[in-house]
C-alpha positions in Angstrom: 140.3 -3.6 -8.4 144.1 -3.3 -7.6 144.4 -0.8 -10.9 141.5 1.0 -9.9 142.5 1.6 -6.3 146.3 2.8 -8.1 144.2 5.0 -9.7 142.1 6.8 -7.3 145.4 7.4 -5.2 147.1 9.1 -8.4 144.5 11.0 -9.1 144.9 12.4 -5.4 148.2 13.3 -5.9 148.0 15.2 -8.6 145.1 17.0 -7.1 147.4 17.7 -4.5 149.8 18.7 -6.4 147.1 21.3 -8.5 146.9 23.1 -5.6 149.0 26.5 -6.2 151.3 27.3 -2.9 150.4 31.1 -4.1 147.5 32.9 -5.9 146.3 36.0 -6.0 142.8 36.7 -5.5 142.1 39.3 -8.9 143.4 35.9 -11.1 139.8 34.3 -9.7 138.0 37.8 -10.8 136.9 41.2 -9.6 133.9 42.9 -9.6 133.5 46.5 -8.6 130.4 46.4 -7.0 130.9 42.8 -4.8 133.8 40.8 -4.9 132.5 38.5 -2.2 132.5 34.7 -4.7 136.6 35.9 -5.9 137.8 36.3 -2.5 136.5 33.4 -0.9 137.2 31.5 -4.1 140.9 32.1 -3.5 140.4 31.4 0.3 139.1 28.0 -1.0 141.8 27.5 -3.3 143.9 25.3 -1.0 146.7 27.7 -1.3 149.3 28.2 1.3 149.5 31.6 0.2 146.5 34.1 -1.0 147.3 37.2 -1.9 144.7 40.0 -1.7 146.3 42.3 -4.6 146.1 46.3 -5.9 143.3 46.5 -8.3 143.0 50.4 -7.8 140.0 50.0 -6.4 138.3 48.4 -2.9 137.4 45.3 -2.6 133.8 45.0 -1.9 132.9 41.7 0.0 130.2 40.1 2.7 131.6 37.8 5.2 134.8 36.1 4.6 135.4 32.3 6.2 139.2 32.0 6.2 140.7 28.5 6.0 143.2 26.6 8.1 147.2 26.6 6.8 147.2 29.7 5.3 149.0 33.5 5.0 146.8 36.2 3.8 148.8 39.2 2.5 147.1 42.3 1.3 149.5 44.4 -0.7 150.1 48.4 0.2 147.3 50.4 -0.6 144.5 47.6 -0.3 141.3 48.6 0.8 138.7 46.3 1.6 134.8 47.5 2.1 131.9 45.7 3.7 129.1 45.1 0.9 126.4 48.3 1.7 123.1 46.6 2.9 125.0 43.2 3.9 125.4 41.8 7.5 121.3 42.1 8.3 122.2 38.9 10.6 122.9 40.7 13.8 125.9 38.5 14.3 127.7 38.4 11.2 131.5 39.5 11.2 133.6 40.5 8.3 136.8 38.2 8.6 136.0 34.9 10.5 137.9 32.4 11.7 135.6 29.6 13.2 138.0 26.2 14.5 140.7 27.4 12.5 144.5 27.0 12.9 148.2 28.0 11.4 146.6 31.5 9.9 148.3 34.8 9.3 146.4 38.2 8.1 149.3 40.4 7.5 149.5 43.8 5.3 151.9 44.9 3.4 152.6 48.9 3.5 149.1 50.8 3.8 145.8 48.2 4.4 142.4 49.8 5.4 139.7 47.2 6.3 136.5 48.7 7.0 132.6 48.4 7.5 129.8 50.5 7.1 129.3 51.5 10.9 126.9 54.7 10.0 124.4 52.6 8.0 124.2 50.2 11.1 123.1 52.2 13.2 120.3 53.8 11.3 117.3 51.8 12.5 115.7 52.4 8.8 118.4 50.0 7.3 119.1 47.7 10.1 117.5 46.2 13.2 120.0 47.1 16.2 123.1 45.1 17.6 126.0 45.2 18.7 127.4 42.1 17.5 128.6 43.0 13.6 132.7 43.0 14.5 135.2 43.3 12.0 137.1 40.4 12.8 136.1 37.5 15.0 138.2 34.9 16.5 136.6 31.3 17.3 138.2 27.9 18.8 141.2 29.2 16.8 144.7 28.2 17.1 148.1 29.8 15.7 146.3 33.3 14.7 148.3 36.1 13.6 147.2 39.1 12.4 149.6 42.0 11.4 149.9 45.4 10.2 146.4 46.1 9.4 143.7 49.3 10.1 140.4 48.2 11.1 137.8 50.5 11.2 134.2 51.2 11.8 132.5 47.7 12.8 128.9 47.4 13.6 130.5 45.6 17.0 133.7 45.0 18.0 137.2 45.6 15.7 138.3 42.3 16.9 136.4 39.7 19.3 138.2 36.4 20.7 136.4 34.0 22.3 135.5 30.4 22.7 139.1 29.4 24.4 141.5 30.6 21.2 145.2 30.0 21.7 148.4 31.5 20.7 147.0 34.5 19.3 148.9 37.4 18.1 148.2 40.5 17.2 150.9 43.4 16.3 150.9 46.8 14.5 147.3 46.6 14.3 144.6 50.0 14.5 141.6 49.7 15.5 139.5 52.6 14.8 135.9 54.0 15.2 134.8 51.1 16.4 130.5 50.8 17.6 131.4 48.6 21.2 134.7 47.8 21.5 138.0 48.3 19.8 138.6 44.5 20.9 136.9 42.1 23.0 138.7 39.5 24.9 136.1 36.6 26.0 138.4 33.4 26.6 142.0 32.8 25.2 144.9 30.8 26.4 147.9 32.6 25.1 147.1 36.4 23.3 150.1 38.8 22.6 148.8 42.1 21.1 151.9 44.8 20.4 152.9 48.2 19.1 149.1 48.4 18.2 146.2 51.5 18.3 142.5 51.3 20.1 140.9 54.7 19.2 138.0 56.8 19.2 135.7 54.0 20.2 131.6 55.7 20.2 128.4 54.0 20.4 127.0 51.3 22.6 128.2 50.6 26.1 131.3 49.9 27.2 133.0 51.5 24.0 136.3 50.9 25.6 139.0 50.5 23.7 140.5 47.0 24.9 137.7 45.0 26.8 138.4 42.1 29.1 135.1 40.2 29.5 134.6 36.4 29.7 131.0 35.8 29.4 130.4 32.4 31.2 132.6 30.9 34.6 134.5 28.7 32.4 135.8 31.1 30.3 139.9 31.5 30.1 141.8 34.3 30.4 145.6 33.0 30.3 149.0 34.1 29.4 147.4 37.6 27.9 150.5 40.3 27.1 149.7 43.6 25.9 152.4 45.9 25.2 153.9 49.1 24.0 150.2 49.9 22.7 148.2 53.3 22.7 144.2 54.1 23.8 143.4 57.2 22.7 140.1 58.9 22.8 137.8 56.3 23.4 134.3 57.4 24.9 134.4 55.2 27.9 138.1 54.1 29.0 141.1 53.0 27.8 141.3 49.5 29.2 138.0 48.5 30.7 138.7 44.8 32.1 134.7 43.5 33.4 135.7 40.0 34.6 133.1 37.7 36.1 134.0 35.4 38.6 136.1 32.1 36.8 136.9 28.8 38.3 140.7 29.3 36.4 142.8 32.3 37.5 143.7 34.6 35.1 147.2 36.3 34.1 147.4 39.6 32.3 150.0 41.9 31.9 150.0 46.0 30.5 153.3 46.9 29.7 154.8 50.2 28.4 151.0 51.3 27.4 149.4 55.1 26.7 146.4 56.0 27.8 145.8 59.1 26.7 142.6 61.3 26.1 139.9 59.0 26.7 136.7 59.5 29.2 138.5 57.0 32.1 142.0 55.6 32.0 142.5 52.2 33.3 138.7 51.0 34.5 138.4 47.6 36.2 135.1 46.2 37.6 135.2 42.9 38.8 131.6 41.4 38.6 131.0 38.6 41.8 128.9 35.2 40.9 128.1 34.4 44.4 127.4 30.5 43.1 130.8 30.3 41.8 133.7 29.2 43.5 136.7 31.8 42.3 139.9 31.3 42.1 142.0 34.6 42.0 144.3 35.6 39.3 146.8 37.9 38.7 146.9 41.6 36.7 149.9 43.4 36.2 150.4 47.2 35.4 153.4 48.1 34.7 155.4 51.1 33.1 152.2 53.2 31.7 151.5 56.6 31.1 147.6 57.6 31.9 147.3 61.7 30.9 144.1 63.5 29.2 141.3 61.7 30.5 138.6 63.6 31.5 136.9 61.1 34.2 139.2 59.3 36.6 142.9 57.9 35.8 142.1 54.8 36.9 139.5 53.3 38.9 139.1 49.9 40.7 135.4 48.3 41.8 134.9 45.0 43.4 138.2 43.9 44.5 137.4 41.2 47.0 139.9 38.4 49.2 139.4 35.9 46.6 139.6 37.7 43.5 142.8 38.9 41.3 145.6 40.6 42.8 146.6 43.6 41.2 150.0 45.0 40.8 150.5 49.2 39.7 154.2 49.2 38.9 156.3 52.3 37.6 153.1 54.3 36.3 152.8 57.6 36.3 149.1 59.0 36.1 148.5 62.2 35.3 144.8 63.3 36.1 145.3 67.7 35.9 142.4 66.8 33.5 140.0 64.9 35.4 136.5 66.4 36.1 136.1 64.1 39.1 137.2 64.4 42.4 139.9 61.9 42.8 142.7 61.2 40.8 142.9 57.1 41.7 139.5 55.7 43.3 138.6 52.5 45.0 134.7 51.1 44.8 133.1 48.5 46.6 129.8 49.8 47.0 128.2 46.8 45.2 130.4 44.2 46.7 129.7 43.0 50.1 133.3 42.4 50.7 136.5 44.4 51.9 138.5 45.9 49.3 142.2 44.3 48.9 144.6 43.0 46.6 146.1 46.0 45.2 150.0 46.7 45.2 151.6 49.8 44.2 155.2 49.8 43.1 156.9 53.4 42.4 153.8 55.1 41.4 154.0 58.6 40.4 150.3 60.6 40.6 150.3 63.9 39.6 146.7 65.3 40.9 146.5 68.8 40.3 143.4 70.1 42.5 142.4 66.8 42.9 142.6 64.1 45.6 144.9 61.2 45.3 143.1 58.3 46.2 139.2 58.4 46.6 137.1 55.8 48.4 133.3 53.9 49.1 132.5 50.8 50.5 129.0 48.9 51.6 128.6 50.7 55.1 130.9 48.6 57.3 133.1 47.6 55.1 136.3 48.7 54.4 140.1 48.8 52.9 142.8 45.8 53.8 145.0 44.6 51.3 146.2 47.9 49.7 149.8 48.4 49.9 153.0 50.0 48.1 154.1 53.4 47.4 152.8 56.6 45.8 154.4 59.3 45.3 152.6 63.1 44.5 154.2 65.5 42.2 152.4 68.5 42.8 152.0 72.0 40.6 155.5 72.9 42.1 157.0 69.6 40.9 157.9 69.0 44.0 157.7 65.3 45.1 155.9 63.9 48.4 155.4 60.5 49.6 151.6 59.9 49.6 150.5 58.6 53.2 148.8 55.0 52.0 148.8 53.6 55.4 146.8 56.4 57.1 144.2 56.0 54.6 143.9 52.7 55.0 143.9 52.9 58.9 141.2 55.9 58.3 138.9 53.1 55.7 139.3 50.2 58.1 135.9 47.7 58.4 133.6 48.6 61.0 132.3 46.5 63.9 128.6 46.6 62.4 129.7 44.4 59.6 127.6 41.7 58.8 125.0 42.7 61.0 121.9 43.3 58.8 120.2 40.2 57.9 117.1 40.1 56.4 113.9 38.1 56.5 113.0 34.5 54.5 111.0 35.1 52.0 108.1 32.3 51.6 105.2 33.0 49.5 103.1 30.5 51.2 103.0 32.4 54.4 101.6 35.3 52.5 98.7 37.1 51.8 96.9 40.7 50.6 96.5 43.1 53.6 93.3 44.4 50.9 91.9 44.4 48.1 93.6 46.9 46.2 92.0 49.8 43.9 92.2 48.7 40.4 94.3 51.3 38.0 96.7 52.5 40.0 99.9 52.7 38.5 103.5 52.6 40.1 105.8 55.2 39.6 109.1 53.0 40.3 111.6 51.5 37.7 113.2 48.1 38.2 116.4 47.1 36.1 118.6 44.1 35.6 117.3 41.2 37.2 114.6 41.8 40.1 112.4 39.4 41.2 108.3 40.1 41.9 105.9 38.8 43.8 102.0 38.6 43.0 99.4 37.9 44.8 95.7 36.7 43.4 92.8 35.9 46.0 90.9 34.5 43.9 91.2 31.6 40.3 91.1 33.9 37.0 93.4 35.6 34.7 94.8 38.5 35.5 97.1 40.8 32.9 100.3 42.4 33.9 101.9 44.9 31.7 105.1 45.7 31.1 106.8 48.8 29.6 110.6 49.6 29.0 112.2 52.9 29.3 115.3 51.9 27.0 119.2 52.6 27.6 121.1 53.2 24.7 120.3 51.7 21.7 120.3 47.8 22.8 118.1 45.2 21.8 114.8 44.7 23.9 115.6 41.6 25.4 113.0 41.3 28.4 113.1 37.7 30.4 110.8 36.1 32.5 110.3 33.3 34.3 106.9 32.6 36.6 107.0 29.9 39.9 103.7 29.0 41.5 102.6 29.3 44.6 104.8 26.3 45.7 108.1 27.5 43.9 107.6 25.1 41.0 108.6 26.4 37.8 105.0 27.5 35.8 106.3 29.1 32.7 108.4 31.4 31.1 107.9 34.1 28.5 110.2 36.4 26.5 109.9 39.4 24.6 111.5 42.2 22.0 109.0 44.8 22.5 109.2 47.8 24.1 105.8 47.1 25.7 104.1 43.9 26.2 101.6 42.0 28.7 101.6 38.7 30.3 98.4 37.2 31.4 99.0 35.5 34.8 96.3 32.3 34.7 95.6 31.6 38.5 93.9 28.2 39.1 94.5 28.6 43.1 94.7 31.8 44.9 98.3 32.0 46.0 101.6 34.2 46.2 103.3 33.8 43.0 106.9 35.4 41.7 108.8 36.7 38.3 111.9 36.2 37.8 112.4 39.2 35.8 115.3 39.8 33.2 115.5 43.8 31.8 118.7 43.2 30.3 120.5 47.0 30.8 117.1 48.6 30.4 114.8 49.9 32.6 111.3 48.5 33.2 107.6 49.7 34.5 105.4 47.1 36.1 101.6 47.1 36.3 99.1 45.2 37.1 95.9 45.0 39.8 97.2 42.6 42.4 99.2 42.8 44.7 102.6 42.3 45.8 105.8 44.2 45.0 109.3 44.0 44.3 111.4 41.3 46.3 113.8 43.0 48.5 115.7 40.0 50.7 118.5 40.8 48.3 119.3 44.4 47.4 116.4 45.6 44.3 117.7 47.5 41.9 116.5 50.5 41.0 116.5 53.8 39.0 114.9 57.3 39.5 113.1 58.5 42.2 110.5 56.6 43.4 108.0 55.8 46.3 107.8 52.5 47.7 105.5 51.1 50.7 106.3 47.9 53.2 104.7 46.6 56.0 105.8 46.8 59.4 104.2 44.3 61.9 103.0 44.7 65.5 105.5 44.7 67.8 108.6 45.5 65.9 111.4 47.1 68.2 113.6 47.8 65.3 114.1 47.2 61.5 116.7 48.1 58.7 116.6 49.7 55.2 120.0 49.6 53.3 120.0 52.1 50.6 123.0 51.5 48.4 124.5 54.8 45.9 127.6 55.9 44.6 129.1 59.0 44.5 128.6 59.5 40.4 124.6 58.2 41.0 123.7 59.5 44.6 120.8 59.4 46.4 117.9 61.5 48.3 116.0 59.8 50.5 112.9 59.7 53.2 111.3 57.8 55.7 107.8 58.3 56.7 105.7 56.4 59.6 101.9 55.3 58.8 100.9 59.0 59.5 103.5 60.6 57.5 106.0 61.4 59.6 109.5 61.9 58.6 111.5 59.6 60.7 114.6 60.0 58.7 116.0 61.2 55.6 119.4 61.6 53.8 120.8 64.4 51.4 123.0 62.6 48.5 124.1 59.4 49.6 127.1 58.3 48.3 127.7 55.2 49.3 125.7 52.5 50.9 124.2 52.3 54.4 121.8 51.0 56.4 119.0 53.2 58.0 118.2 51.8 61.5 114.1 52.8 62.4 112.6 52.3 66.1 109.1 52.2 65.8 107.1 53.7 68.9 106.5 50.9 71.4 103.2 49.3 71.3 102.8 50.3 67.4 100.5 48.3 65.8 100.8 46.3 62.3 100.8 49.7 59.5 101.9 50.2 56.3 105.4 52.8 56.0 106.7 54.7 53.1 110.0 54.8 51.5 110.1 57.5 49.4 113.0 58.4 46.7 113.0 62.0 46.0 115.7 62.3 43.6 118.2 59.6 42.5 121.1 60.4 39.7 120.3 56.8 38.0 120.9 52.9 39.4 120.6 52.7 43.3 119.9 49.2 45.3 117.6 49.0 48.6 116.9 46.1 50.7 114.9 45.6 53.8 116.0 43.9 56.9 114.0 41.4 59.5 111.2 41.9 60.8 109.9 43.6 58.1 108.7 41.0 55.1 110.8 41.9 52.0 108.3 43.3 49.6 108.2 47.0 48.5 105.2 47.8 46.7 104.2 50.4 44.6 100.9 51.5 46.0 100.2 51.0 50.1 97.3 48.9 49.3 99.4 46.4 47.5 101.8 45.2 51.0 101.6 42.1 51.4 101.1 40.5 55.4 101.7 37.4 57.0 98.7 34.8 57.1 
């Protein structure tokens, strides 16, 4: 037992000691056509070191899993090729490191490493996504990758997520990318330097650097990016979308270009309204923003608790932008006053435009926006921009906080009458919306569904049905661009869909009635007309129609008889439409109707009124 047990432990040894500290990957074999088995045979090996070598020719491979402990070098003039007709999973990368740590990716001279982005997007070959990056990033530890060219993923050049940490990434290109040149999603610790995000096309946000955590727990810590160039990406340069997370975030922009792309610097910060935030910080500093065509940089959603924002030593130069303002502010989505922006020796030069453009929810307005700007104009003269008169001029209103809008409770609710059978509505819902149905009597009743797509994203439609009590009764889901849900109604009752269109837009149809839930602002697109109920007695009531300035909004109001009460030419912005019904005006049915809208716009209607907009008057529903 002893002797075997002296054994086993000698045979380990030298199995340890087998394993090369170098190899290089043509000693395992090549093969022309798919070299896939060799280079993850040499990945296997053990070795600290694997060498991808000059063969004169690419190497062809399918996903690569890359091992803990280990430097990958691939010597000048390397090219590496995804395998034509591979990655049919829509979430397959090229490189992956999955719970790896202690791994460098470094080029020597010369490296191209690149996919097959054409063939991805040909729906003959491949079913849509946007999910095949080049190289993604996992629970990782100790990553560096150096001195590569990455080009022409089906998704992102590089994607980190899943709380990576110490992360480097230097003299890297990403090039010609389908979403993203790189995604951050969570990381603790990310240095990217002296590296390229260019001409970025495809699916929305093709940005060049994206800052998105997907989920509230998500980390976005001790993130340096520096002496790096954006260059002619189709939506921004730096598009930071970050959801609301219960750990504050640090990033820093340091000695950056961005030059030539649609928007410079873009930052939306999305709200979770069940999530208790904690702000973080964002730092610009020393920049150069010249070329873009749409606005230098633009900032949506800045709210009291979220990141504070620094714009140190930048100089933006926006003689090229086809918008009105050089630097805007938006927080037309965000029920909230805009703050938490500093500038710090900021240099605009505007041309014809204005400096500093901006919209907020009607009452709303600008706080926290300090610092200096200074305005070179076409005489290079200099001028010290006025920031505190603006802000004086965008101070919150007294009216804030004043529209409130009805309970909604299906119980209380029934059909005004029987509605005509095959009427369809004209109005398109998008992102999540929520619907209320009415049946008056047991039976099965269909309700269709149709999609008008955006882009070339996945049909990806959600829903979720409560009963008449609020209990959850089912859910359903669907990839189709058209599909129909049979409602099964054992007691006559108000019943709601929670509906999920992803980014695309959606038709509804069906026989009952009911309509869109407005308590909350609906989301819409297009023109449309919409119909609501306005009971007896009401003195006053609200409808909030909310636009922006790139997606505005024409707008009427007409009374049961079809009177124009009000209307609005290109709204902007958001604001609340205040109606007083004639005295002694009985219970009718009123029209909303959209005559023209750019694209997304949001309404909402205020108490009295019950919050359902429906497509057809026939279809309002009325208290019991």
């Amino acid at each position: 037992m002893k002797r075997l047990f002296l054994l086993t432990i000698l045979a380990t040894a030298l199995g340890l000691a087998a394993a090369p500290t170098s190899v290089k990957v043509s000693k395992f074999g090549f093969d022309p056509a798919d070299a896939t088995r060799f280079l993850q045979q040499a990945l296997n090996s053990g070795a600290a070191r694997v060498i991808v070598d000059n063969v004169g020719k690419p190497w062809i491979t399918n996903n690569l899993k890359f091992r803990s402990n280990q430097e990958v070098i691939f010597e000048n003039g390397v090219v590496v090729e995804a395998l034509p007709g591979a990655f049919q999973r829509i979430g397959t990368p090229l490189f992956e490191l999955d719970k790896v740590k202690n791994v460098t990716l470094r080029g020597e001279g010369k490296v191209i490493v690149r996919m097959r982005k054409e063939d991805y997007q040909n729906p003959k070959l491949y079913k849509w996504s946007e999910w095949r990056h080049l190289l993604s990033i996992a629970q990782s530890e100790n990553i560096t990758v150096r001195n590569l060219t990455l080009k022409s993923s089906g998704g992102d050049g590089i994607y980190i997520r899943s709380a990576s940490k110490n992360i480097v990434i230097d003299k890297v290109i990403c090039d010609d990318h389908y979403r993203q040149g790189m995604s951050i999603i969570s990381v603790d610790g990310l240095k990217i330097t002296n590296s390229k995000f260019m001409n970025t096309s495809g699916t929305p946000p093709t940005a060049g650097l994206d800052i998105e955590p997907n989920k509230l727990t998500d980390v976005l810590r001790n993130i340096v990016i520096e002496n790096c160039d954006f260059i002619g990406n189709k939506h921004s340069a730096g598009f930071i979308m970050s959801s609301s997370l219960v750990n504050p975030c640090s990033v820093t922009v340091r000695n950056c270009r961005m030059l030539n792309n649609r928007h410079g610097i873009h930052i939306t910060e999305n709200h979770r309204a069940d999530a208790k935030t904690v702000g973080g910080t964002l730092l610009f500093e020393n920049c150069h923003i010249a070329g873009n065509y749409g606005r230098a940089l633009s900032l949506a959603g800045q709210r009291p608790q979220g990141h504070k924002i620094t714009l140190r030593n930048l100089l933006i130069d926006a003689r090229s932008t086809q918008e009105d303002d050089a630097i805007y502010f938006d927080n037309s989505s965000m029920p909230a006053n805009f703050c938490n922006v500093r500038f710090e020796k900021v240099k605009v030069i505007p041309g014809k435009k204005q400096v500093l453009g901006f919209t907020a929810r009607y009452g709303y307005g600008m706080t926290g926006v300090t610092g200096d700007i200074t305005v070179i104009g076409e005489d290079k003269k200099e001028k010290r921009f006025d920031l505190t008169f603006f802000r004086k001029r965008h101070a919150p209103k007294k009216e804030i906080g004043t529209f409130k809008a009805a309970d909604f409770v299906p119980r209380a609710l029934k059909q005004k009458s029987t509605p005509a059978k095959g009427k369809k509505s004209d109005f398109i819902v998008r992102g999540r919306v929520k619907y209320a149905f009415c049946a008056d009597k047991p039976g099965v009743y269909p309700i269709h569904f149709r999609i008008t797509r955006f882009w070339q994203r996945r049909y990806n439609s959600r829903l979720t049905i409560y009963d008449k009590t609020g209990n959850i009764m089912g859910s359903y889901a669907s990839e189709k661009p058209e599909f129909t849900y049979n409602l099964n109604v054992r007691s006559p009752g108000v019943y709601v869909f929670d509906i999920s269109t992803g980014l695309h837009g959606m038709y509804i149809n069906t026989d009952l009635s009911g309509g869109i839930i407005a308590q909350d602002p609906a989301h819409f697109i297009k023109g449309s007309r919409l119909y609501f109920y306005v009971p007896a007695g009401t003195k006053e009531f609200e409808i909030e129609i909310a636009a922006t300035p790139s997606e505005y909004v024409t707008a009427e109001i007409l009374d049961p008889a079809g009177k124009k009460v009000m209307s609005v030419e290109k709204l902007k912005t958001t604001r609340p439409f205040r109606i007083k019904p004639a005295p002694g005006t009985t219970g009718a049915v009123w029209q909303l109707h959209v005559k023209y809208a750019v694209e997304d716009h949001y309404i909402r209607l205020s108490a009295p009124l019950i919050p359902i907009l429906a497509p057809t008057p026939d279809k309002v529903l009325i208290k019991k």
